[in-house]
C-alpha positions as CSV (number, residue, x, y, z in Angstrom):
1,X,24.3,7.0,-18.9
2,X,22.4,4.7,-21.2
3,X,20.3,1.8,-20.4
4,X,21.7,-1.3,-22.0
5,X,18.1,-2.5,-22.5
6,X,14.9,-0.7,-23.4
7,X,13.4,1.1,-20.8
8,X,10.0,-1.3,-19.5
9,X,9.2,1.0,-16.4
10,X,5.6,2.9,-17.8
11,X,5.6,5.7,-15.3
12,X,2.1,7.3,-14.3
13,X,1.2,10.9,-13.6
14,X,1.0,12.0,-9.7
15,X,-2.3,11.7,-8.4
16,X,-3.6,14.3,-5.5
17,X,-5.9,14.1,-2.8
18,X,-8.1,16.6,-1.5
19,X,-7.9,15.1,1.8
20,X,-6.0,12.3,3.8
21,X,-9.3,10.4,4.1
22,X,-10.0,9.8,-0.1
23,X,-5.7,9.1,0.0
24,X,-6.2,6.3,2.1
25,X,-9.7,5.3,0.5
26,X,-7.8,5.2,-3.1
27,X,-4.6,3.3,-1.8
28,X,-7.5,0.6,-0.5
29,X,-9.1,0.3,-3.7
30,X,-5.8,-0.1,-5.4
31,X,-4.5,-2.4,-2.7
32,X,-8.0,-4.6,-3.1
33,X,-7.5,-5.1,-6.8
34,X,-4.2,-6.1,-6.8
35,X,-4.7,-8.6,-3.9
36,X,-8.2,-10.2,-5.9
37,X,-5.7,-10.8,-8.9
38,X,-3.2,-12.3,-6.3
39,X,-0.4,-10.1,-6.9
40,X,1.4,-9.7,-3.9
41,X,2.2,-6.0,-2.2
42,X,4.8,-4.2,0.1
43,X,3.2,-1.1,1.5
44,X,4.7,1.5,3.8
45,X,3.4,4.6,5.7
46,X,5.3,7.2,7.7
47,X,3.7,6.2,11.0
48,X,2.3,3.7,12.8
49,X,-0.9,5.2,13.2
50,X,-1.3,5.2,9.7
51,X,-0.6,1.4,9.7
52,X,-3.0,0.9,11.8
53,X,-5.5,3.1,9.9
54,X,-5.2,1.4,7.0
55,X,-5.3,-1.8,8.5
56,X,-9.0,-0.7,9.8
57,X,-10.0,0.0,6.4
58,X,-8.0,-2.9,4.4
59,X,-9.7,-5.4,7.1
60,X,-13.7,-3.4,6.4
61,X,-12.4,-4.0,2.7
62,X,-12.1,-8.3,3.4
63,X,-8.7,-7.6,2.2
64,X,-6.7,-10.3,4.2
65,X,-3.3,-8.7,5.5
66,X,-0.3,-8.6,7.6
67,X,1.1,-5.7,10.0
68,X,4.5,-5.2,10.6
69,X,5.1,-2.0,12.4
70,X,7.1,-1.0,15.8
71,X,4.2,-2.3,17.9
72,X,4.9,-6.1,16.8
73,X,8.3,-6.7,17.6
74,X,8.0,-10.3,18.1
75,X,6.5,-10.5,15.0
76,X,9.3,-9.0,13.4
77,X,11.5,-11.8,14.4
């Protein structure tokens, strides 16, 4: 089915990581940039752990940030 209006959406080629370590490092960097220009960002991981990793490295970063996983219920409220 057609759009009724031009398609805006520019999508980007896949970008692969050697190892879970430069993933995370990359998602940091990008995450850093867009919070220095103030742009607001929803991020999700498959585990808490990961939250929590990259939590660690957004907070090494300066990057100020918000957790919401299963270990913050109240929180969630």
């Amino acid at each position: 089915i057609p759009t009724n209006r031009p398609m805006v959406r520019a999508d980007q080629s896949d970008l692969i990581y050697r190892t879970e370590v430069a993933k995370f490092a990359a998602v940091v960097d990008d995450i850093a940039e867009k919070h220095e220009k103030g742009q607001p960002i929803l991020v999700g991981t498959t585990s808490v752990e990961k939250s929590e990793y990259l939590s660690q490295q957004l907070s090494k970063r300066g990057v100020q940030h918000e957790v919401l996983n299963a270990k913050q219920h109240d929180r969630e409220a």
